[in-house]
LOFIVO-808425 format. One record per residue (C-alpha): residue in three letters; x, y, z. Coordinates in steps of 0.001 Angstrom, whole numbers, padded with zeros to 6 digits, always signed. Each point is the difference from the previous one (the first is absolute). Example, Ala and Ser with C-alpha at 12.3 -4.5 7.8 and 13.67 -1.06 7.14 Angstrom:
<sevos>
ALA+012300-004500+007800SER+001370+003440-000660
</sevos>
This chain:
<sevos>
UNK+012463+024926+009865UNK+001285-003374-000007UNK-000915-002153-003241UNK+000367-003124-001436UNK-000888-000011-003746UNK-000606-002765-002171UNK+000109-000195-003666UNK+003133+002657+000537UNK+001785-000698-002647UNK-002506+000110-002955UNK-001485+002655-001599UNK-001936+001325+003113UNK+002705-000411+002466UNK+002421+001513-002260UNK-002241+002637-000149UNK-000325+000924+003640UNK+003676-000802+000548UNK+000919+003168-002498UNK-002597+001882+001911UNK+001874-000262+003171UNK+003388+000235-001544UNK-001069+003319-001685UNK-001582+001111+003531UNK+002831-001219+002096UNK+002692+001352-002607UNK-002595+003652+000190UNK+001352+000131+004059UNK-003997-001156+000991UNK-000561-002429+002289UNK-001070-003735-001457UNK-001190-003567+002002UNK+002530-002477+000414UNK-000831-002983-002548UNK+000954-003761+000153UNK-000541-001334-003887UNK-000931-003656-000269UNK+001860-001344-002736UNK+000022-003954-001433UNK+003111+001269-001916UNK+001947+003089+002003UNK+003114+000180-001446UNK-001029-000255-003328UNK-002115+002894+000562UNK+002831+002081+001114UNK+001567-001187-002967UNK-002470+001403-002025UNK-000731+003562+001449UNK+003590+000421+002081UNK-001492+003434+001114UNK-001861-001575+002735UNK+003057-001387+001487UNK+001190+001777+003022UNK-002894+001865+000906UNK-000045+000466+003598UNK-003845-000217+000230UNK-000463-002823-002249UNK+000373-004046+001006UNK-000217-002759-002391UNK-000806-003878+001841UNK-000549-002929-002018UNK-003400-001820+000414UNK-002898-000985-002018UNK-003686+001280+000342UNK-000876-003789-000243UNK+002369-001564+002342UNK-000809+001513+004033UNK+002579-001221+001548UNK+002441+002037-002630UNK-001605+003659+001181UNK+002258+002186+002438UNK+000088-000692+003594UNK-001887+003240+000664UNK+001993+003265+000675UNK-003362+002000+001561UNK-001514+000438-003220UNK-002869+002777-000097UNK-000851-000591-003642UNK-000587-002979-002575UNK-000303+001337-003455UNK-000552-003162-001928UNK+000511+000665-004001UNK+001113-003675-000787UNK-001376-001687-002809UNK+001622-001020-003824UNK-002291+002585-001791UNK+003340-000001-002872UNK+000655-003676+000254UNK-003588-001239+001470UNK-001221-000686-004051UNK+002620-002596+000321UNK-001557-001408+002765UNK-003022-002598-000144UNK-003035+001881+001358UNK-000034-002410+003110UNK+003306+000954+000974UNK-000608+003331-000647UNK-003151-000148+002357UNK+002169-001646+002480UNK+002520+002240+000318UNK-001983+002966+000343UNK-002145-001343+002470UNK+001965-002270+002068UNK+002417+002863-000058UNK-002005+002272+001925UNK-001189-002275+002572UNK+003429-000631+000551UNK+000473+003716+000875UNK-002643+000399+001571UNK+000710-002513+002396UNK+003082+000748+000235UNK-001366+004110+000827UNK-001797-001280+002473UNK+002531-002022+001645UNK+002285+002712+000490UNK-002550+002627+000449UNK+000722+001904-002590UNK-002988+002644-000207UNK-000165+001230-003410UNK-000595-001865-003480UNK-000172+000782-003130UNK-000591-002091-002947UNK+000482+001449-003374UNK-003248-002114-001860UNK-001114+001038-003759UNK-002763+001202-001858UNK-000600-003397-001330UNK-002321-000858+003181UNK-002644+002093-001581UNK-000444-002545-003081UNK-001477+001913-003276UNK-000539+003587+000171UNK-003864+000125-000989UNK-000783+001792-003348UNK-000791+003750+001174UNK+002342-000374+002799UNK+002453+002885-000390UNK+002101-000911+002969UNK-000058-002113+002658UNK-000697+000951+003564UNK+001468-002077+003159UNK-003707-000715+000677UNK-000837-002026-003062UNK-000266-003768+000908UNK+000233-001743-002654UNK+002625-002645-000735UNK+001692-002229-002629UNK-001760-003224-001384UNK+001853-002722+002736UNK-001006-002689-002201UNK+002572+001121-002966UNK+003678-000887+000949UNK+001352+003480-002051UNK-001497+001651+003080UNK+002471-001499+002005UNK+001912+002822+001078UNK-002975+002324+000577UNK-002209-002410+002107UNK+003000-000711+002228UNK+000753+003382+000724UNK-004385+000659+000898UNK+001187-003213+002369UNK+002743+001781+001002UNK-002208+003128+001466UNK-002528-002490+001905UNK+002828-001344+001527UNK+001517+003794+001280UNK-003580+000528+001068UNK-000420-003157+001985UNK+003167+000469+001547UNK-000946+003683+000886UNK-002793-001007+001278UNK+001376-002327+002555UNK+003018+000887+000642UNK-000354+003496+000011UNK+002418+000739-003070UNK+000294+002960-001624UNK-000935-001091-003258UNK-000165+002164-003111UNK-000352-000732-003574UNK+001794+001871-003187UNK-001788-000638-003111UNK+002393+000475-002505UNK-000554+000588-004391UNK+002504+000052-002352UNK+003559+001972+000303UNK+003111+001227-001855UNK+003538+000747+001293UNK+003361-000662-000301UNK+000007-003518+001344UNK-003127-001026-002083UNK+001477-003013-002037UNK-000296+000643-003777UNK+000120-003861-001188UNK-003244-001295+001439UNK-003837+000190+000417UNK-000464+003731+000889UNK-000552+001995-003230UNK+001623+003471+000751UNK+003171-001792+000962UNK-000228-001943-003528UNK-000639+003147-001764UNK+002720+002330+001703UNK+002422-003335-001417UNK-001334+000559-003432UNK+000187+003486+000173UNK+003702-000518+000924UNK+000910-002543-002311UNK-002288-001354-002537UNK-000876+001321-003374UNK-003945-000362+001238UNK-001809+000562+002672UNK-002339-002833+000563UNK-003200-000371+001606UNK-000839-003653-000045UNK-003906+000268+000797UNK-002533+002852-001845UNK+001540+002601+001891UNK-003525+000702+002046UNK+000245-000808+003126UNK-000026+002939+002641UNK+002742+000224+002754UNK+001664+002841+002384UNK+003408-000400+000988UNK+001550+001835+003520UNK+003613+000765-000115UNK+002070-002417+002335UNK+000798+003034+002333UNK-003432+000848+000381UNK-000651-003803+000917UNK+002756+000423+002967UNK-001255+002796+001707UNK-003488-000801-000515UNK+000728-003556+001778UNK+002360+001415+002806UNK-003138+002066+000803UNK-002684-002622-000157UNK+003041-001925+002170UNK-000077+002970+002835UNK-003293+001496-000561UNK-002670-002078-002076UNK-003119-000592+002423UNK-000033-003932+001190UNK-002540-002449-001402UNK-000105+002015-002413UNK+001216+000254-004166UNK+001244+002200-002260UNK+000599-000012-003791UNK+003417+000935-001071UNK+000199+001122-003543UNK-000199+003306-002199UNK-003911+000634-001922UNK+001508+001763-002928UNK-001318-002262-002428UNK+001602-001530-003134UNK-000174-002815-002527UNK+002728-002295-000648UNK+000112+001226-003434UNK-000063+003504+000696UNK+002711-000901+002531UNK+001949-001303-002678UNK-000327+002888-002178UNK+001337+002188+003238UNK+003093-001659+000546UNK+000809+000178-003656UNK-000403+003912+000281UNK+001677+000095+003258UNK+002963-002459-000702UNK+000113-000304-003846UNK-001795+002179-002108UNK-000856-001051-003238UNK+000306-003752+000669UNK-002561-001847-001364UNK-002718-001699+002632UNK-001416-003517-001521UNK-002966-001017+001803UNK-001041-003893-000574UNK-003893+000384+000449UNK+000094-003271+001578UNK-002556-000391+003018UNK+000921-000104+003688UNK+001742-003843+001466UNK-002950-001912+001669UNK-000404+000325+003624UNK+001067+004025-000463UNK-002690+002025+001511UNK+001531+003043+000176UNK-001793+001888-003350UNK-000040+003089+001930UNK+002148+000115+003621UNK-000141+003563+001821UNK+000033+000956+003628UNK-001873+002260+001752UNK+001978+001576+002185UNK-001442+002822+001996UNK-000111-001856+003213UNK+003858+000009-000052UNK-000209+003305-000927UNK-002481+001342+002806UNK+000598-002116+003273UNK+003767+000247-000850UNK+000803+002863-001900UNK+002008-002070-002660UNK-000073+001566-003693UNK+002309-000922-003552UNK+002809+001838-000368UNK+001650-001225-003393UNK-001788+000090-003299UNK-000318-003361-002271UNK+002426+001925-002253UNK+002307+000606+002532UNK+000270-003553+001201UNK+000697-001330-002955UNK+002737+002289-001072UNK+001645-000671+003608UNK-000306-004042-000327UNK+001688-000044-003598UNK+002777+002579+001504UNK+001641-003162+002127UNK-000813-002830-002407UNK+003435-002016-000363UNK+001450+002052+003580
</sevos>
């Protein structure tokens, strides 16, 4: 296996890239990988243990710029996981639509160009819109979809855009196209300082007197260790059935207050956990967001393999490394 991955450097590509440097450093066999990086050297900079690994390539280029992707060295694989899900809040939701979508057409285009027969585009659980009341998980058939008339949605209907276009291309080009779904996620390279609230309240648990959960602590989540995430999406990469998508995720169910309460336990028993009762930001639909995930499980064989607990005692162990 041959891949170019996307999105290599952030919290998903980090994620595969320890896969594959835990597998290649086990004696087992791993693909050769080319990262696309806007910023390569400050990557190495940043995580130095990448550097010198004999089946890993960094080249410079932007999603967003064509003629910046590699001259192609007989790729078999795209694996595109590029989008600013840390910075994208930063972003105005018509750039963030943008770059998601004109992203992908780039690689696809570019895919099909070089003939590149495999593609897989790491999408989100967003695409579903609200999760009805009654609805204890989502299934991969469900069609429905986030209001495209309110600009928070931004990053949700671009990625639904996202998996038309990897369909239409599929279905004349003759792509491989398939789709990973992915929920919510914890792991050493989660960042602890923005929107995601298990990073914010592994920080706290660290380093603040409180532990604080800015809305009413209700909302229901489940959260797959960043391992997990890696082997489920080399998988889907090798294995997942074109045209077709899966949901990415863990269904053991919590709320963000109970989750709170957890990593106190887990990281800092005793600390006190202040919960704000304040109601969800507008344009958040995500009251309750849970996978189901027994396709992955049955066409594919994939399962969890590292409890909530687990995950977060591993992600505080390398805060500050």
């Amino acid at each position: 296996m041959n891949v170019l991955l996307t999105g290599g450097t952030g919290f998903f590509g980090r994620a595969l890239l320890r896969h594959w440097q835990v597998c290649a450093d086990a004696g087992a066999q791993v693909p050769k990988v080319t990262v696309l990086s806007r910023m390569p050297y400050a990557f190495l900079e940043r995580c130095p243990e990448f550097a010198g690994q004999p089946w890993l390539r960094l080249h410079e280029g932007d999603i967003l710029v064509p003629d910046s992707l590699p001259v192609s060295r007989n790729f078999t694989h795209v694996l595109h996981a590029a989008a600013d899900s840390t910075t994208g809040p930063a972003l105005g939701p018509l750039e963030r639509y943008l770059q998601i979508v004109d992203g992908t057409r780039h690689l696809l285009d570019y895919a099909v160009a070089n003939r590149i027969p495999r593609f897989l585009l790491t999408s989100s659980g967003g695409v579903y819109g609200p999760q009805p009341q009654g609805m204890g998980s989502i299934v991969e058939s469900y069609n429905g979809m986030p209001d495209p008339l309110e600009p928070g949605h931004a990053y949700s209907v671009a990625k639904r855009c996202a998996e038309h276009l990897c369909a239409l291309y599929g279905h004349r080009h003759g792509l491989d196209v398939v789709i990973a779904r992915c929920f919510a996620f914890v792991g050493r390279d989660l960042p602890l300082d923005v929107h995601f609230a298990i990073g914010n309240f592994i920080r706290d648990a660290l380093g603040s007197p409180i532990i604080a959960v800015n809305g009413d602590g209700t909302p229901v989540r489940t959260y797959m260790d960043q391992r997990d995430l890696a082997h489920w999406l080399e998988v889907l990469l090798s294995s997942g059935k074109p045209g077709h998508a899966y949901n990415v995720g863990s269904d053991e169910v919590i709320t963000i207050g109970e989750l709170a309460h957890l990593v106190r336990d887990t990281l800092a028993p005793g600390k006190l956990v202040r919960i704000a009762r304040r109601e969800e930001s507008p344009g958040s639909f995500r009251s309750r967001y849970v996978p189901a995930i027994s396709k992955a499980r049955d066409e594919l064989g994939l399962s969890l393999r590292y409890s909530l607990a687990r995950s977060i005692r591993d992600a505080a162990e390398h805060v500050g490394r």
